[in-house]
C-alpha positions in Angstrom: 73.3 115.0 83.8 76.0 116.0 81.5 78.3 112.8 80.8 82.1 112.3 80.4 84.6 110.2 80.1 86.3 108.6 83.0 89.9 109.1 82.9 91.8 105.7 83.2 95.0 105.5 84.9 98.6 105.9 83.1 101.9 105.0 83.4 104.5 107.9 82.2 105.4 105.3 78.8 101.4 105.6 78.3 101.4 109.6 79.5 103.6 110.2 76.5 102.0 108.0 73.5 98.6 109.4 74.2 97.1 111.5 71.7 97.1 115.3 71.7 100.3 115.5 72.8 100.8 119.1 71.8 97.6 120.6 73.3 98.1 118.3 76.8 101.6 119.5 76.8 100.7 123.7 76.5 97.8 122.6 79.3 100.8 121.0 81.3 103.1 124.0 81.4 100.2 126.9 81.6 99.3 124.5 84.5 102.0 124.6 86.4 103.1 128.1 85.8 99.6 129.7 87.0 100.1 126.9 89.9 103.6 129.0 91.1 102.4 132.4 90.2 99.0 132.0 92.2 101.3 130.8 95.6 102.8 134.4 95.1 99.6 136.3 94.6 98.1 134.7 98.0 101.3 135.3 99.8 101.6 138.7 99.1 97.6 139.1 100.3 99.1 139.1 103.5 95.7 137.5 104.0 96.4 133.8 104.4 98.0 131.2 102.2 97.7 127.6 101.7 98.4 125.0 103.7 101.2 124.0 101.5 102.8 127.6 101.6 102.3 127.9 105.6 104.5 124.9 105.4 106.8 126.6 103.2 107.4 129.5 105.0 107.5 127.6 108.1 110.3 125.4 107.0 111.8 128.7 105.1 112.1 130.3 107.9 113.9 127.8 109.8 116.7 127.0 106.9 117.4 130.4 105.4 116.2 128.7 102.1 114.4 130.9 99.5 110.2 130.3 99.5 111.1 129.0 95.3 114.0 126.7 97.1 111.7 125.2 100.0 108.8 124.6 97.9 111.0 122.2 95.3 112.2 120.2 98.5 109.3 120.0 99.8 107.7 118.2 96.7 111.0 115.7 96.3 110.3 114.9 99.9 106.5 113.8 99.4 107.3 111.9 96.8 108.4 109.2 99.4 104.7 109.1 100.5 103.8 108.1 97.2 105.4 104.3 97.2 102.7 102.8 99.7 100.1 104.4 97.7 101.5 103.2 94.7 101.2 106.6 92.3 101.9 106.6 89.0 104.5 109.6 88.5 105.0 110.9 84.8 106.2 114.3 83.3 104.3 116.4 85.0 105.6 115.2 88.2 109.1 116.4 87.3 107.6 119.8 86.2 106.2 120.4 88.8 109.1 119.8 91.3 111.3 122.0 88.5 108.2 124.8 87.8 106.2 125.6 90.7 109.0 126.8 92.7 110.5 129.1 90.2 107.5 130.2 89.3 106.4 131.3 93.0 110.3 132.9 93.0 109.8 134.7 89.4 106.3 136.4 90.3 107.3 137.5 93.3 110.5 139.8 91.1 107.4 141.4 89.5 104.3 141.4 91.4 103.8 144.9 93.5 103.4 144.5 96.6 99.6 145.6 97.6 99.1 149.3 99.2 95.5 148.5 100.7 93.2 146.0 102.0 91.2 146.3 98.5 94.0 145.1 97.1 95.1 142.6 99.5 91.5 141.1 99.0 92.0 141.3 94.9 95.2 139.7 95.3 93.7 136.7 97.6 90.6 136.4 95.3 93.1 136.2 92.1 95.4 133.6 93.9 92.7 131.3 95.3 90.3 131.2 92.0 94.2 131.2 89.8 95.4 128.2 92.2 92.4 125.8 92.3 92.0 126.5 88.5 95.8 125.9 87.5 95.9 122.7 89.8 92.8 121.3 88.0 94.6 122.6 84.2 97.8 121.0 85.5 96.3 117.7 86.5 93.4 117.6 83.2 96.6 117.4 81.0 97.2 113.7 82.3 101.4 114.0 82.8 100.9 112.6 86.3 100.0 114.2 89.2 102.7 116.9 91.0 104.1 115.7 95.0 101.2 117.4 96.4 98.3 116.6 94.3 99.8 112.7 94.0 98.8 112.4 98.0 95.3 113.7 97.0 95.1 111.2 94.0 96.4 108.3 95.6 94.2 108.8 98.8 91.1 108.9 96.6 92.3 106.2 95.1 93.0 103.6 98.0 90.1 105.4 100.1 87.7 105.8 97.6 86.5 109.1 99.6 85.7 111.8 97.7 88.2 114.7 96.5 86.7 117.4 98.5 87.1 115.0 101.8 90.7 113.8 101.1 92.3 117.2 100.1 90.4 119.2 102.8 92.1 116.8 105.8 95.4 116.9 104.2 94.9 120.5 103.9 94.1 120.7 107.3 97.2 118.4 108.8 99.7 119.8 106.3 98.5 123.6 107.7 98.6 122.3 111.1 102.6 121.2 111.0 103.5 124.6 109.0 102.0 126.8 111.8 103.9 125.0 114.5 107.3 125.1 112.5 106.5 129.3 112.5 104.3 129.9 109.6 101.8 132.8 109.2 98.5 131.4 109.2 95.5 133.8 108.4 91.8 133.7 108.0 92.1 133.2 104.6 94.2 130.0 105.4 91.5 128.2 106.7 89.0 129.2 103.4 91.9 127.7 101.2 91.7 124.2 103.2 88.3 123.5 102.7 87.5 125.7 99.7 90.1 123.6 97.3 89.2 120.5 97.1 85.6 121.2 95.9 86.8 123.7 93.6 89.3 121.7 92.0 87.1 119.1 91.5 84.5 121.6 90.0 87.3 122.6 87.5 88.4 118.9 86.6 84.8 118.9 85.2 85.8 121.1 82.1 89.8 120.2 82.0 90.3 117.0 82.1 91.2 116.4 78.4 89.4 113.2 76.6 91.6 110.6 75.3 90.8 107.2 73.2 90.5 103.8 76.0 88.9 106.5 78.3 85.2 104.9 80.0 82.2 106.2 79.6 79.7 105.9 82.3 78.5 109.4 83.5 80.6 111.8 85.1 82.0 111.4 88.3 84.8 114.0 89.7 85.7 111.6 92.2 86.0 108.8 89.3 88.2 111.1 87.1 91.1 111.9 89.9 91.2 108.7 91.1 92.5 108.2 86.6 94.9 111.1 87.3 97.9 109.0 87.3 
């Protein structure tokens, strides 16, 4: 079995002395750009978004606020959930409140809007393999987790359950309230809850960045995000 290090846990002091500061930084940003340009792809599919985004436009819907606008709120108001599970936030948790959002709201300026099912499917297919790979790129650069992925974290953390487990029922509860606040829920939706935390964990395999005080017993996915500070 192919070994890795186990990522330890960080404060944001300890986020910013660690080595490869340059390369962890360019991981950070491509990160959490792909992260807000993927949420655009999927919601132009037509074909089902995330949970997160059914929540989104859910609460959208109800304020008048732009999608870009909701999702930044959104991720200041998780925070609060983050205290009892005693996350460690750093600077990719600010980035990703300032980022994601205005990514989602930039792509959208640009991206045509599909003209067939074919290219609702490609657009799905882009967003779902683009989000689960730029939520693994984000979180490998060891910033700190974003709002979102801090509940994942920290669940896995004080459960000790693994990713897949954790992120699927938040997934599923987070879809849950969106839909009942108005969002669009497709059949797509429901392959997004249980398809992402398996494939972000898959992806944390070969992005997780390596860094000196890191363990060394064999690799463990499970092990690694429970590090992500």
């Amino acid at each position: 079995m192919k070994t890795q290090p186990v990522a330890r846990r960080m404060t944001a002091a300890e986020q910013l002395r660690a080595e490869k500061k340059v390369r962890r930084l360019v991981q950070l940003l491509v990160g959490l750009v792909g992260y807000g340009t993927s949420l655009t792809f999927l919601v132009e599919s037509s074909l089902g978004a995330s949970s997160w985004n059914i929540l989104t436009e859910g609460i959208s819907l109800r304020t008048g606020l732009t999608f870009g606008w909701t999702t930044n709120l959104i991720a200041v108001a998780v925070l609060v959930f983050w205290i009892p599970l005693r996350e460690l936030p750093g600077l990719g948790t600010v980035l990703n409140v300032l980022l994601v959002g205005l990514s989602a709201d930039l792509a959208a300026n640009f991206l045509p809007l599909p003209h067939s099912f074919a290219q609702q499917l490609a657009y799905y297919a882009v967003g779902l393999l683009m989000l689960t790979f730029s939520d693994a790129v984000y979180l490998g650069a060891r910033f700190g987790s974003g709002p979102r992925d801090g509940l994942m974290t920290g669940a896995v953390r004080v459960s000790g359950k693994p990713i897949w487990l954790v992120r699927a029922a938040i997934e599923i509860v987070v879809l849950a309230i969106g839909w009942l606040l108005g969002g669009t829920v497709g059949f797509g939706t429901v392959l997004i809850a249980f398809a992402m935390g398996p494939l972000v964990q898959f992806f944390l395999r070969f992005t997780t960045v390596r860094l000196d005080g890191d363990e060394r017993p064999r690799w463990s996915a499970e092990r690694t995000a429970k590090g992500v500070a």
